[in-house]
GUMI-555095 format. One record per residue: residue number from 1; y, z, x negated of N, C-alpha, C in turn. Coordinates in Angstrom, 2 decimals, padded with zeros to 5 digits, m for minus. Example, Ala and Ser with C-alpha at 12.3 -4.5 7.8 and 13.67 -1.06 7.14 Angstrom:
> n, nY, nZ, nX, caY, caZ, caX, cY, cZ, cX
> 1, m005.69, 007.80, m013.19, m004.50, 007.80, m012.30, m003.30, 007.80, m013.20
> 2, m002.25, 007.08, m012.85, m001.06, 007.14, m013.67, 000.03, 007.87, m012.90
***
This chain:
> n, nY, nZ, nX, caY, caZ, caX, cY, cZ, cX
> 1, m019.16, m024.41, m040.38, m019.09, m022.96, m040.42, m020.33, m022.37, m039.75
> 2, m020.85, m021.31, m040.32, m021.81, m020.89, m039.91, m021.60, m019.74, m038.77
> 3, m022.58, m019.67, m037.83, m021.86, m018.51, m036.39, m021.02, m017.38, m036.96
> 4, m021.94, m016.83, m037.70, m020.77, m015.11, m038.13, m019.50, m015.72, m038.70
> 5, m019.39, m016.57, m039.25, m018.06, m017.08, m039.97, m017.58, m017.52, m038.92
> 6, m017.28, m017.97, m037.89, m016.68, m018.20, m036.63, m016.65, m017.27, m035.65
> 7, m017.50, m016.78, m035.43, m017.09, m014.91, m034.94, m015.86, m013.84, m035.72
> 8, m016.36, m014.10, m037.01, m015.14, m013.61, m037.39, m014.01, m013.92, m037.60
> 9, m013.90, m015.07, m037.10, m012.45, m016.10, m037.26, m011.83, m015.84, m036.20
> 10, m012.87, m016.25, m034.76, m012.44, m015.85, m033.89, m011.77, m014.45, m033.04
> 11, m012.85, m013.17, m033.47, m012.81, m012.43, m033.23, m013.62, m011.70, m031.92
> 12, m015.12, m012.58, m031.44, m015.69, m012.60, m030.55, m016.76, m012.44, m031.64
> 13, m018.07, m011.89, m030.37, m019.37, m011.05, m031.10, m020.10, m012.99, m031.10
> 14, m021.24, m012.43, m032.14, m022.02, m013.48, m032.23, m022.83, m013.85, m031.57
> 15, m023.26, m012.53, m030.93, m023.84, m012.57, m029.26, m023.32, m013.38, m028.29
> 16, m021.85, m013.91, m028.35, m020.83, m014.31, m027.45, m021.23, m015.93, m027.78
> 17, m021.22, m016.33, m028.68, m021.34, m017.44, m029.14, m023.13, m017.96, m029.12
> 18, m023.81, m016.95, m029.18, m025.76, m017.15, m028.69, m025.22, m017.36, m027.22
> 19, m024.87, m017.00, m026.70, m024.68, m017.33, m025.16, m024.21, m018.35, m024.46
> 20, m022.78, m018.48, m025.26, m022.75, m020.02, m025.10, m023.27, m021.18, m025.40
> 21, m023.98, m021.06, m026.48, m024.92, m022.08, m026.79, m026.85, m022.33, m026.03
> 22, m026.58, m020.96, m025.69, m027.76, m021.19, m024.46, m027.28, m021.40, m023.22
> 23, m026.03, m021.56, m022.67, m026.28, m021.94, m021.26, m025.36, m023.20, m021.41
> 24, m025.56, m023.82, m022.44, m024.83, m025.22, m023.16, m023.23, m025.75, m022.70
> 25, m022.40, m024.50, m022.55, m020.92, m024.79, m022.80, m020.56, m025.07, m024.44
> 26, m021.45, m024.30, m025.38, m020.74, m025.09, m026.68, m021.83, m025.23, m027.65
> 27, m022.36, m025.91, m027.61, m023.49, m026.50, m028.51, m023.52, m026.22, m030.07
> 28, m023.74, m025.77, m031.15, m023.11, m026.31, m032.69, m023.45, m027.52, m033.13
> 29, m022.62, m028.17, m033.76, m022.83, m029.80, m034.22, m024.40, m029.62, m034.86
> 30, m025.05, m028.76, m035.55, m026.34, m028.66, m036.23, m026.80, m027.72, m036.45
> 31, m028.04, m027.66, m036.04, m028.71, m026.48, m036.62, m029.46, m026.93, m038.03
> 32, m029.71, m026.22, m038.79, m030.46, m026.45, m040.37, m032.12, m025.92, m040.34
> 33, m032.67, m026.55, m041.09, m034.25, m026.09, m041.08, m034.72, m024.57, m041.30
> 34, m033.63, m023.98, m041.54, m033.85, m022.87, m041.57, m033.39, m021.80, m040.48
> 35, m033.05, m022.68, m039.60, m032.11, m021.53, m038.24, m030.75, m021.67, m038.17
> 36, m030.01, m021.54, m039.52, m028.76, m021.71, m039.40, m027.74, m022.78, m038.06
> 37, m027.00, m022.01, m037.15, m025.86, m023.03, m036.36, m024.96, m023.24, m037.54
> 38, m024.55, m024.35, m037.53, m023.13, m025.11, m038.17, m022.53, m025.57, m037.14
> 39, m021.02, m025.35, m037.14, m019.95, m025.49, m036.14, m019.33, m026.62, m037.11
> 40, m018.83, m027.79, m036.36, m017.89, m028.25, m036.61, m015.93, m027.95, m036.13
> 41, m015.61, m028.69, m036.93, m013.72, m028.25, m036.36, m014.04, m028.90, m034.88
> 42, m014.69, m030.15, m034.38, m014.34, m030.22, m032.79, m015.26, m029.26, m032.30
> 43, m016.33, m028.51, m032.78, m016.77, m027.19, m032.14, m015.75, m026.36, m031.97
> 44, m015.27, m025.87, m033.23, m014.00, m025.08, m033.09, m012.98, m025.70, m032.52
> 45, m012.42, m026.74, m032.10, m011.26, m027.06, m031.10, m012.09, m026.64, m029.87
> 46, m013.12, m027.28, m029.51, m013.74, m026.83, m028.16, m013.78, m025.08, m028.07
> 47, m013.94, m024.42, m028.51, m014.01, m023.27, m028.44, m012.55, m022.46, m028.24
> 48, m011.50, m023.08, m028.48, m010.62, m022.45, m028.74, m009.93, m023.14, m027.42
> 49, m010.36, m024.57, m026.49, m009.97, m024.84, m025.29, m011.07, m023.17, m024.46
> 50, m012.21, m023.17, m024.68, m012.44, m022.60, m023.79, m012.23, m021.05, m023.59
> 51, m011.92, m020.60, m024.61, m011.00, m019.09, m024.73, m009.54, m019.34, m024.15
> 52, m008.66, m020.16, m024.15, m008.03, m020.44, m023.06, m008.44, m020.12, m021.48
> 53, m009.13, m021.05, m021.33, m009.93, m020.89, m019.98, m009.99, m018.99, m019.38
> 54, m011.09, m018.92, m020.51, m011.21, m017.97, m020.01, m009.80, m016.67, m019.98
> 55, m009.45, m016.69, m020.80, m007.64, m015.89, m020.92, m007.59, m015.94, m019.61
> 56, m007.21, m017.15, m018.80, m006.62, m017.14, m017.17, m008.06, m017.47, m016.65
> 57, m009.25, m016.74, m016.26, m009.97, m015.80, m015.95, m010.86, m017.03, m014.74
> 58, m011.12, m017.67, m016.00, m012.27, m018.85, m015.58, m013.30, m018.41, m015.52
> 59, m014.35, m018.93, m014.61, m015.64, m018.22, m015.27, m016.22, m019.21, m015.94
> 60, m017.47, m018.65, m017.18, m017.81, m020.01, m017.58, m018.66, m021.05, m017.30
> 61, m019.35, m020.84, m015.78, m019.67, m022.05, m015.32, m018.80, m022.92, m014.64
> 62, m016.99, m022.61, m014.65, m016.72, m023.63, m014.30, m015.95, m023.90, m015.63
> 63, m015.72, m023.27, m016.42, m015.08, m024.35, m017.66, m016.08, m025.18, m018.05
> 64, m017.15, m024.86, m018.42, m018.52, m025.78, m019.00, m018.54, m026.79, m017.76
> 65, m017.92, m026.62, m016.29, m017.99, m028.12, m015.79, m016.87, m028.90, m015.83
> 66, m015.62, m028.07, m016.22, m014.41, m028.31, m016.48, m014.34, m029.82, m017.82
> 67, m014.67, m029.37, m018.75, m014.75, m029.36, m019.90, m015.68, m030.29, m020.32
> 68, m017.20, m030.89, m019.27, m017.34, m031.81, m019.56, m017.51, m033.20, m018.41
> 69, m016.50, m032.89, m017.96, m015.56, m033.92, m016.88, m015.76, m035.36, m018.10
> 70, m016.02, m036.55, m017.63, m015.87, m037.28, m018.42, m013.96, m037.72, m018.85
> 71, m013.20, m037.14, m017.39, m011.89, m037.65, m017.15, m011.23, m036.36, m017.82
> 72, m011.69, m035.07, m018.73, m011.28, m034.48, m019.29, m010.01, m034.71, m020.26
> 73, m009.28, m034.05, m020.29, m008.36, m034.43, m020.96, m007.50, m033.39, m021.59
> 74, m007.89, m033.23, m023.11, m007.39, m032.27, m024.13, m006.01, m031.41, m024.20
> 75, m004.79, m033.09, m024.72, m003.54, m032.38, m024.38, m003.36, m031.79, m022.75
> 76, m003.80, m033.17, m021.80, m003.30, m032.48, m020.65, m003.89, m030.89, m019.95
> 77, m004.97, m030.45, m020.82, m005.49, m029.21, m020.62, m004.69, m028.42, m021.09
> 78, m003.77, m028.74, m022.40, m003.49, m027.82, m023.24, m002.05, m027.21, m022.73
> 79, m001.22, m028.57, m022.31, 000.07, m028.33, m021.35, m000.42, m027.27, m019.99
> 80, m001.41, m027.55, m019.20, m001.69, m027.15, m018.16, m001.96, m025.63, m018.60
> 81, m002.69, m025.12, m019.78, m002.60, m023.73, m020.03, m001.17, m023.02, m020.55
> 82, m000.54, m023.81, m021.03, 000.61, m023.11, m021.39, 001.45, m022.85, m020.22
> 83, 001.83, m023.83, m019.31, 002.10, m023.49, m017.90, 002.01, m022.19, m017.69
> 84, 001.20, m022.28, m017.41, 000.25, m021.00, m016.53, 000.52, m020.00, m017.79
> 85, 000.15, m019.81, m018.62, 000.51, m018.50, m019.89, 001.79, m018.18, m019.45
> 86, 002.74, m018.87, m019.39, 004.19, m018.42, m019.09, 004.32, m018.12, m017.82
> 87, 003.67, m018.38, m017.29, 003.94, m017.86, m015.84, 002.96, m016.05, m015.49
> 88, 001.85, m016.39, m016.52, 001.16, m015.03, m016.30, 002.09, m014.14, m017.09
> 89, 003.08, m014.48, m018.32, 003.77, m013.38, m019.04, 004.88, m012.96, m018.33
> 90, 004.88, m014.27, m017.79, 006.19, m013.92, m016.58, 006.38, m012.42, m015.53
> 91, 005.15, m012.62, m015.22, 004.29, m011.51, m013.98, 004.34, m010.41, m015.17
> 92, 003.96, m010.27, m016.25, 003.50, m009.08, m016.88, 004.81, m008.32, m017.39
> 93, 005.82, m009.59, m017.65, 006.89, m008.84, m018.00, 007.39, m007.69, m016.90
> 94, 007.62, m008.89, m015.58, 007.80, m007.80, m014.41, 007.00, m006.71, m014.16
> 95, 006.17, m006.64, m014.25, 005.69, m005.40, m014.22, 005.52, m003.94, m014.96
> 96, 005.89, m005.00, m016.83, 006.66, m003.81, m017.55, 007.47, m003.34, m017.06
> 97, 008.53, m004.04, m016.85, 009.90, m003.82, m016.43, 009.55, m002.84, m015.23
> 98, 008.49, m002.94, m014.13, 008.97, m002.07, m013.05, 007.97, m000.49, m013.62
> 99, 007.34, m000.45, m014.77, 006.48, 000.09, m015.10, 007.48, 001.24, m015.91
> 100, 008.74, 000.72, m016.98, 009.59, 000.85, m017.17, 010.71, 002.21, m016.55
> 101, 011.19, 001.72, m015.36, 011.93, 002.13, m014.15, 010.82, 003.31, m013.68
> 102, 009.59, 003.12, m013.43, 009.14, 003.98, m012.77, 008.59, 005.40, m013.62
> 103, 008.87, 004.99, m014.69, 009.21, 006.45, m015.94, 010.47, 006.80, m015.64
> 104, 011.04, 006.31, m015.95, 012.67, 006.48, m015.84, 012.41, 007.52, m014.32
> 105, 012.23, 006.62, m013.39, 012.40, 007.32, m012.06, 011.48, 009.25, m011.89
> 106, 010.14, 008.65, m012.74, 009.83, 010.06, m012.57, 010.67, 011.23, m013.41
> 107, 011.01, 010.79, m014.16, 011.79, 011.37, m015.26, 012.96, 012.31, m014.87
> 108, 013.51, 011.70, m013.47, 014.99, 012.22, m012.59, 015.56, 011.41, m013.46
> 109, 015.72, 010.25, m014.08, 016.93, 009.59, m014.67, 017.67, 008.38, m013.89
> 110, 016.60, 007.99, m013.17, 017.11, 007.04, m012.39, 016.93, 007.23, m010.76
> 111, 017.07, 006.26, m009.34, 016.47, 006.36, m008.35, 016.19, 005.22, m008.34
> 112, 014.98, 005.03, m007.86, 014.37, 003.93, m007.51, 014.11, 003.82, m005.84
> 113, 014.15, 002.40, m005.22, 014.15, 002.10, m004.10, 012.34, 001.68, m003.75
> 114, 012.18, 002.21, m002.43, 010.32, 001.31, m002.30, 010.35, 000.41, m002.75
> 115, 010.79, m000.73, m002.87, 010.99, m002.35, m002.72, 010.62, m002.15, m004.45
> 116, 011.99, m001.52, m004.96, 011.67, m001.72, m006.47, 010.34, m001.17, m007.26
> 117, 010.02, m000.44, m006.38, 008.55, 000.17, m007.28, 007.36, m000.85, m007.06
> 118, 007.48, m001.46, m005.89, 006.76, m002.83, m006.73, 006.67, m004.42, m006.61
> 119, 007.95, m004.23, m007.08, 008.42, m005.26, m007.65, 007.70, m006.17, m008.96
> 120, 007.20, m007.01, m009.06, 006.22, m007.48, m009.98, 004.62, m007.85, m009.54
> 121, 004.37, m006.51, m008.52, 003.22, m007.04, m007.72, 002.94, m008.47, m006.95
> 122, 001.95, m009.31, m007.27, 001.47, m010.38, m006.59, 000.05, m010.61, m006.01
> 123, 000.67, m009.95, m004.89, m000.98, m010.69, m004.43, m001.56, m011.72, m003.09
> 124, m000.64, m012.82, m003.57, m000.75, m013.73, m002.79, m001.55, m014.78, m003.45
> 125, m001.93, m014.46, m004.64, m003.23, m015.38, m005.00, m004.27, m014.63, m005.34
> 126, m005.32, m015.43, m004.58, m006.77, m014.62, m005.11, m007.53, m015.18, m005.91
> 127, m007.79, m014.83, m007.26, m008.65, m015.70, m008.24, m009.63, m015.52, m008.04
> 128, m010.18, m014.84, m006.88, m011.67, m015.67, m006.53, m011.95, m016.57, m005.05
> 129, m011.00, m016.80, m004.78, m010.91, m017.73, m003.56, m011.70, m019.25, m004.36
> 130, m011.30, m020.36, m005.24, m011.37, m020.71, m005.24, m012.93, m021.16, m005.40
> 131, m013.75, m020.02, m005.71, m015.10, m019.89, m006.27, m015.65, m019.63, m005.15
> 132, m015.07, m018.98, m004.17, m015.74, m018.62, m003.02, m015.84, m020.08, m002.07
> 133, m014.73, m020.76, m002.39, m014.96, m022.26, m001.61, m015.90, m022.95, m002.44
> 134, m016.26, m023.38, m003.20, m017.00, m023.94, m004.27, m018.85, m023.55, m003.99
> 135, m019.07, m022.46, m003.50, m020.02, m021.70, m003.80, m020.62, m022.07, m001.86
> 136, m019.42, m021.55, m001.17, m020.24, m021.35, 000.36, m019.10, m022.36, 001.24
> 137, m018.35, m023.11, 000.35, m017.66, m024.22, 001.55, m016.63, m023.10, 002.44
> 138, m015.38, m024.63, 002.19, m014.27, m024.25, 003.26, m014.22, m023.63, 004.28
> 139, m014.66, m023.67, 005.15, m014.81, m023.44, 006.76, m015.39, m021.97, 006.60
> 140, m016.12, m021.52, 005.92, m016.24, m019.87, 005.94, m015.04, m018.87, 005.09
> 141, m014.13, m019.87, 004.22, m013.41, m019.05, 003.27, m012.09, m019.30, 004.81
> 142, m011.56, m020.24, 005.08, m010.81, m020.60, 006.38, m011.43, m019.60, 007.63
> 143, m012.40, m019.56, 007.77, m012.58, m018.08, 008.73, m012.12, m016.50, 008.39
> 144, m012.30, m016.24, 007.36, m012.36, m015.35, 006.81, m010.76, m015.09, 006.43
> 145, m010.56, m015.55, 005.85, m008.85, m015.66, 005.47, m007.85, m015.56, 007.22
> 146, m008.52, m016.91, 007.90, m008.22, m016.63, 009.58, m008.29, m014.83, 009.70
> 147, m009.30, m014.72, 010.06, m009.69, m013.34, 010.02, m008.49, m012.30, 009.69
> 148, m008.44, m012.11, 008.51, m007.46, m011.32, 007.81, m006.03, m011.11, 008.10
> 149, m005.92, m012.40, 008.22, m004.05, m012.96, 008.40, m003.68, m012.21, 009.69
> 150, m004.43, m012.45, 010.76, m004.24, m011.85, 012.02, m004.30, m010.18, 012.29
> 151, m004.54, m009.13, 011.19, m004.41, m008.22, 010.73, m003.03, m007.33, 010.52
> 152, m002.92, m006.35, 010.67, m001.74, m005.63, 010.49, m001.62, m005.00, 009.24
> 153, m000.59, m004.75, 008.68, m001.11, m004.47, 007.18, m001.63, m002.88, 006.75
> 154, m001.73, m002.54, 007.84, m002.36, m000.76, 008.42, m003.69, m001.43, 008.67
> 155, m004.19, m002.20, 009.38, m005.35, m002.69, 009.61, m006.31, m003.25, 008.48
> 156, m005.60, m003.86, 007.36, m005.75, m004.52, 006.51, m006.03, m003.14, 004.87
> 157, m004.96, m002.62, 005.42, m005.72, m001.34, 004.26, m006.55, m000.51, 004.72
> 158, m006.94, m000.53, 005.98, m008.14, 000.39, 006.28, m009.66, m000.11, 005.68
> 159, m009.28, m001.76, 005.35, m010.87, m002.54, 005.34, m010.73, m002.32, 004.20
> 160, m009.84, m002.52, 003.36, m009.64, m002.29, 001.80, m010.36, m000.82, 001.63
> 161, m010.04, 000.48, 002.21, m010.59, 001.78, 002.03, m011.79, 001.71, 002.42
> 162, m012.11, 001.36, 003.29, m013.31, 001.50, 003.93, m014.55, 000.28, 002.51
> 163, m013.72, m000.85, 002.38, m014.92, m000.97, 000.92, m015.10, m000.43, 000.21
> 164, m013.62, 000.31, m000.38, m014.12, 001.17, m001.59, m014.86, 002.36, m001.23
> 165, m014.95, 002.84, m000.19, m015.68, 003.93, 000.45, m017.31, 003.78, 000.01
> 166, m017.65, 002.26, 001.01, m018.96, 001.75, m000.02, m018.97, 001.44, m001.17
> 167, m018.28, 001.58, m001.75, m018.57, 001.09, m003.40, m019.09, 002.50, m004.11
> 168, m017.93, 003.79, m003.20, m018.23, 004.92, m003.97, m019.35, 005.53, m003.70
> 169, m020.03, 005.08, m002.30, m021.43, 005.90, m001.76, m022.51, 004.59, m002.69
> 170, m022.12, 003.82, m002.75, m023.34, 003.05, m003.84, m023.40, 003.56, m005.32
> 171, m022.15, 003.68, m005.81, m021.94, 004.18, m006.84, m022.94, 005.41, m007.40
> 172, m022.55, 006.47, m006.30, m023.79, 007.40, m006.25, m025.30, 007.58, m005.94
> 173, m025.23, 006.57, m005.77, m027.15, 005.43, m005.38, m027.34, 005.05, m006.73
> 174, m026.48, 004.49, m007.88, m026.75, 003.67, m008.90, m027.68, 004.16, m009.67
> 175, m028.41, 005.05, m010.21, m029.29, 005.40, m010.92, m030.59, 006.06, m010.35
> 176, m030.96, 005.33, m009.33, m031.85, 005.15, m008.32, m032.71, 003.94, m008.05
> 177, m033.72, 004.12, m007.88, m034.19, 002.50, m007.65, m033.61, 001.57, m006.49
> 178, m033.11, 000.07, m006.62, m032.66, m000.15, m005.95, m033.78, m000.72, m004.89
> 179, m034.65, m000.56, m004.69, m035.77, m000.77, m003.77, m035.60, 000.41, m002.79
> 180, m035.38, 001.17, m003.07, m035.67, 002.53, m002.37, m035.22, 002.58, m000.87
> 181, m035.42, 003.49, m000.03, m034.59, 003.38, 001.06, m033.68, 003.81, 001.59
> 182, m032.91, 004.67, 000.15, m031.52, 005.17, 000.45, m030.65, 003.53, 000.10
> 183, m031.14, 003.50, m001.16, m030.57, 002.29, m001.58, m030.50, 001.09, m000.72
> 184, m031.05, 000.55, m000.08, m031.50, m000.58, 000.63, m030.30, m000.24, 001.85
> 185, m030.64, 001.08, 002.67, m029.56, 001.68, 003.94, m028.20, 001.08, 003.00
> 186, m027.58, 001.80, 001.91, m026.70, 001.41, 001.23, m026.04, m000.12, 001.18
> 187, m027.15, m000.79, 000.69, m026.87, m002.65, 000.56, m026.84, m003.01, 001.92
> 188, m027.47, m002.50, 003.32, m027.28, m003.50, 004.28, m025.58, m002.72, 004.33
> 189, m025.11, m001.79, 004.16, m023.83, m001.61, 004.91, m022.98, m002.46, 004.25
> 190, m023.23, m002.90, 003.41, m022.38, m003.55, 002.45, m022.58, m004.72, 003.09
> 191, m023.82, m005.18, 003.38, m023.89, m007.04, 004.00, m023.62, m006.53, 005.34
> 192, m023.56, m005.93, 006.20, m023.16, m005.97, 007.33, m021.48, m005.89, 007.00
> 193, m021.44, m005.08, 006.36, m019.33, m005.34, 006.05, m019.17, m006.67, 005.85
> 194, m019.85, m007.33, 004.96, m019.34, m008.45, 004.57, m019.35, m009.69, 005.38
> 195, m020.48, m009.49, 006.81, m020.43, m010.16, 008.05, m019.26, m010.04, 008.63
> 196, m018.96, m008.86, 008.88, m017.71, m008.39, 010.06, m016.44, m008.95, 009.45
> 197, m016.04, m009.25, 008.20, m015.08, m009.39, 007.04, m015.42, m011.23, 007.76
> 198, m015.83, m011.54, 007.16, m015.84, m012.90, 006.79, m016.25, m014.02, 008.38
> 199, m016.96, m012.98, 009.19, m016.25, m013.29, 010.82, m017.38, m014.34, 011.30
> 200, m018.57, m014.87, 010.25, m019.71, m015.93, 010.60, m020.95, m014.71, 009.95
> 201, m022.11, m015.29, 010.36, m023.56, m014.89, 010.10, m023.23, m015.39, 008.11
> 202, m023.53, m014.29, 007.62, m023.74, m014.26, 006.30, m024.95, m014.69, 005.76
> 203, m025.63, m016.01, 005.18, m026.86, m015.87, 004.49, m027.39, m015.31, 003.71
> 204, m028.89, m014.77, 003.83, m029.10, m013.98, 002.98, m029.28, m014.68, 001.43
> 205, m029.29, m016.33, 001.33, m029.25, m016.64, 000.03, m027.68, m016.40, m000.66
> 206, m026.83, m016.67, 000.09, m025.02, m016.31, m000.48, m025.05, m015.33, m000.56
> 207, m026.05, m014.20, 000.01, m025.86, m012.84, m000.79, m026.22, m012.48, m001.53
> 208, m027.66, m013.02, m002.02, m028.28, m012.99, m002.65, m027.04, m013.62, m004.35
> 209, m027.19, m015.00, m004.19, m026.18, m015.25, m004.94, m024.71, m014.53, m005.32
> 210, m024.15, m013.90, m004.40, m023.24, m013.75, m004.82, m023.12, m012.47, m005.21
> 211, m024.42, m011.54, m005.13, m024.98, m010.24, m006.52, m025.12, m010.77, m007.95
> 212, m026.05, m011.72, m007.99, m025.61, m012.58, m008.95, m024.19, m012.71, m009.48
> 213, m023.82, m013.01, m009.09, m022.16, m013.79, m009.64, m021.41, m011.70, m009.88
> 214, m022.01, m011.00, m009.37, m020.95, m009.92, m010.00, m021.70, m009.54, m011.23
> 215, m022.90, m009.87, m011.77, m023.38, m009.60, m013.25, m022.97, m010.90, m013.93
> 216, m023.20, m012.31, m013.38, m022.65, m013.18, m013.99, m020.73, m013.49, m014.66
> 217, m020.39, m013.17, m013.52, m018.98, m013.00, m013.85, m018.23, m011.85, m014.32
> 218, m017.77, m011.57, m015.02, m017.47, m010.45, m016.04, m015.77, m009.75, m015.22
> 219, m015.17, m010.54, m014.61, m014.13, m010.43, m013.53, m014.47, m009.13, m012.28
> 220, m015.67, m009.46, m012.13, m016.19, m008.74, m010.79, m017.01, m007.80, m011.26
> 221, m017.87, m007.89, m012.49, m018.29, m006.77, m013.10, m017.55, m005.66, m013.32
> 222, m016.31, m006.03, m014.15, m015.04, m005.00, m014.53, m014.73, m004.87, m013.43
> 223, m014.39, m004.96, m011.74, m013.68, m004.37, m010.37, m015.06, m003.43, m009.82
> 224, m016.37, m004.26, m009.82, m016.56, m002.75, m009.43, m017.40, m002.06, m010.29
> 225, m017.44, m002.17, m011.40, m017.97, m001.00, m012.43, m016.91, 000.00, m012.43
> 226, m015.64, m000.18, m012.24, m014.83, 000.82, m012.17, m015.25, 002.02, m011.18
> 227, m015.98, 001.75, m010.41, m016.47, 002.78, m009.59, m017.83, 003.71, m010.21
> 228, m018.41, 003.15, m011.26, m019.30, 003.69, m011.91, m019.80, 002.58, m012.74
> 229, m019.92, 003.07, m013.73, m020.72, 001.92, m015.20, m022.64, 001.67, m014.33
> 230, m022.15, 000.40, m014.78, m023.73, m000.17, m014.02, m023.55, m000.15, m012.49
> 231, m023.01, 000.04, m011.82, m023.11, m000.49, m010.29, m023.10, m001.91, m010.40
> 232, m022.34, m002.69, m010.89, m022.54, m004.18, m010.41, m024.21, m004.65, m010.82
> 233, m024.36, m004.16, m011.75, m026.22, m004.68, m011.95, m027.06, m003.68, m010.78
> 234, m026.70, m002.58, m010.21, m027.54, m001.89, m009.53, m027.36, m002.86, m008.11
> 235, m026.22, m003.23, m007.86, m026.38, m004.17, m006.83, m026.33, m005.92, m006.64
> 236, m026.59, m005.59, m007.80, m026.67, m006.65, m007.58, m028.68, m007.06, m007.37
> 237, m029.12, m005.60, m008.03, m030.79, m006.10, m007.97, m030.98, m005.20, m006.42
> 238, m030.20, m004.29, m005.87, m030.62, m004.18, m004.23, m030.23, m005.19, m003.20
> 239, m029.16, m005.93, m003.92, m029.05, m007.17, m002.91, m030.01, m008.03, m003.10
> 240, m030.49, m008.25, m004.33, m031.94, m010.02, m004.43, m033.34, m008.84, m003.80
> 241, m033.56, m007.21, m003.43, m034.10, m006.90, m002.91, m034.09, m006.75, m001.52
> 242, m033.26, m006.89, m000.74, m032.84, m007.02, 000.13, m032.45, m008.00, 001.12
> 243, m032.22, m009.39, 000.32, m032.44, m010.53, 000.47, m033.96, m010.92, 000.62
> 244, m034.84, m010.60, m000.46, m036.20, m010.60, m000.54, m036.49, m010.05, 000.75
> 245, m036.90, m008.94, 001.02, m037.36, m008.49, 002.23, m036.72, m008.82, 003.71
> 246, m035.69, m009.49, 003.87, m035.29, m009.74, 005.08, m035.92, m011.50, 004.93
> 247, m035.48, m011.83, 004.48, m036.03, m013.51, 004.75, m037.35, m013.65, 005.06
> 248, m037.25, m014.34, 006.32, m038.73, m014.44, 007.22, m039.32, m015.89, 006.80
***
């Protein structure tokens, strides 16, 4: 199959599929003397493991290391996503359901109790913990988490406000150069938060990197672009500026 004929099968841009084949998560079995990619069906099985992946909100440098594990293993990938699918519909149902009730409730048809309004909420897992150990090692994600736990949950939503506070004064920096020296004042408050948060001396290469990872990862792009379209690329280039100029 040729790319657009697999874009449109799939239902992903062809752009989506140039991308994966340049940062070599899915290769096409051949290219032809004339340019043409040809996909084979184990292209297309591979492709259709790694849209899985990504569904429960992989990024794709770790499925592409996932995936070519030599100890990889197809069905047992395939059980291991369905797992997890039922358990994420699980969560979504609940949250219809309390989504549900809480029409009802505004409505005057029902009363609803605190407890029940959110009911369905989970946030005792963080899907980026595991990337954050991967990236800067245990012992700073174990500080940091330390950190937190010992928190009151009044204490704990103040740090929550107080980021989005910076997100929204960067937000309003975003169409500014990020060199500048509003901008720059801006990014250290942000790496100085992220010192006081995480409870050790922050490197300026993990910060550097991990501006990176909010244009790279499409997870963290969508949390804080919500604060304005293009902030995650605006900071992510005042943080590798900022990084730049502090490293002696």
């Amino acid at each position: 199959m040729k790319v657009k004929e697999v874009a449109d099968l799939v239902g992903i841009s062809v752009r989506t599929l140039h991308h994966y084949d340049e940062i070599g998560l899915l290769t096409p079995e051949k290219t032809t003397e004339s340019g043409y990619r040809l996909y084979s069906d184990e292209n297309i099985e591979t492709l259709q493991q790694i849209l899985f992946f990504k569904e429960l909100d992989f990024p794709l440098k770790k499925i592409k290391e996932i995936i070519n594990r030599p100890s990889f293993d197809r069905q047992d990938a395939l059980q291991l996503h369905r797992k997890m699918l039922l358990e994420k519909r699980q969560r979504i149902d609940n949250m219809i359901t309390t989504i549900d009730k809480t029409i009802r409730h505004a409505k005057g048809e029902i009363q609803m109790s605190n407890k029940e309004k959110f009911e369905g909420f989970d946030f005792s897992h963080n899907p980026y913990e595991q990337e954050a150990r991967e990236r800067w090692g245990d012992e700073a994600v174990e500080k940091s988490n330390a950190n937190r736990s010992k928190l009151s949950e009044a204490q704990q939503k103040e740090i929550n406000e107080n980021m989005n506070d910076i997100y929204r004064k960067l937000a309003e920096l975003r169409n500014t150069s990020p060199d500048s020296a509003e901008a720059q004042a801006g990014i250290k408050e942000w790496y100085d938060f992220l010192i006081q948060q995480t409870g050790h001396a922050y490197s300026l290469d993990a910060f550097r990197a991990l501006g990176q990872m909010y244009v790279d990862d499409e997870r963290f792009t969508k949390n804080i672009d919500q604060f304005g379209d293009g902030l995650a690329t605006f900071m992510r280039d005042a943080m590798t500026v900022y990084a730049d100029n502090n490293t002696k």
